[in-house]
C-alpha angles and dihedrals in degrees: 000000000000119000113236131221118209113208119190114181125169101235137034100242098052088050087057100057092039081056087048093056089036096063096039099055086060158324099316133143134212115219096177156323125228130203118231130189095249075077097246133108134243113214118195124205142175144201147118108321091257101054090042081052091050094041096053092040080048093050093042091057098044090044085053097045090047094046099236125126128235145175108234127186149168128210106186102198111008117213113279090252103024102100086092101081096035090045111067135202114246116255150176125231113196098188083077089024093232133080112287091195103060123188121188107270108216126352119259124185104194142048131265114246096216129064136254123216116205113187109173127190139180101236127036102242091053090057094043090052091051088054103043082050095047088052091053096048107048143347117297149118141224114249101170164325133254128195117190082169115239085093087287112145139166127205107203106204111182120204136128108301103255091059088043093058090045092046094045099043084046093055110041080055084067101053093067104115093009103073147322117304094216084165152343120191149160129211113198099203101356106218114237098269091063102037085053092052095053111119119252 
């Protein structure tokens, strides 16, 4: 049976670029994230003992580079019928209108050759100003849009690397005094995992 790695991130930005280093360390799979009120998100993965080795070692050491903390942990061999309380059902929660239980919606096997860029706020306006600006300064475009609930919210904006880094470092300068800057982030190539999680 697979080993499984449990993941748990406040914010929904850091967890993607954990995942990101995650899936590319090794063959590991993501079965699902799940929302918490923290707000933060738990992201379960499986895999052979020595890719969910590599993927935790890989998430300790991104959590620690991008200064956000996170509960990581490996379970070698899970209990037969236990996949019932780590596995949860999907769900939607309507207080932050999207599903607060994500599976992976279709299965990719390679990289994208563009970049996402995440930039996540506590407060609305602060996260609105950060894009407007983004769109000004480079080439992107918006892909989406992530809630956790607390006022926590993430704009995803997708463009060759080099306009993803400008337009991020040129909108997380804008949320100053407008709300809480909780992340900003870019992802060069994001791996499947990540690319199949982005909100629609």
């Amino acid at each position: 049976m697979d080993a499984l790695a449990l993941i748990e991130i406040g914010g929904w930005s850091p967890a993607m670029v954990v995942l990101d280093a995650m899936e590319k360390s090794g063959n590991v799979r993501l079965l699902q994230t799940e929302l918490n009120d923290a707000p933060g998100v738990c992201m379960k993965l499986r895999g052979a003992i020595a890719d969910i080795e590599a993927a935790a070692q890989a998430a300790e050491e991104t959590a620690r580079a991008i200064e956000t903390s996170a509960i990581i942990h490996v379970i070698e061999k899970p209990a037969q019928h236990s996949r019932a309380a780590y596995e949860a059902d999907l769900d939607f929660n309507p207080l932050i209108e999207q599903a607060s239980v994500k599976r992976p919606e279709k299965t990719m096997s390679e990289q994208a050759n563009f970049a996402v860029g995440l930039i996540e706020t506590q407060g609305f306006t602060g996260v609105f100003e950060a894009i407007d600006t983004a769109l000004k300064t480079a080439a992107v475009e918006v892909l989406a849009r992530e809630k956790l609930g607390g006022g926590y919210i993430t704009v995803v904006i997708k463009g060759d690397v080099a306009s993803v880094r400008a337009a991020v470092e040129a909108g997380k300068a804008k949320v100053e005094g407008l709300g809480r800057l909780v992340a900003a982030h870019v992802i060069p190539n994001p791996s499947p995992g990540v690319l199949s999680l982005l909100p629609k």
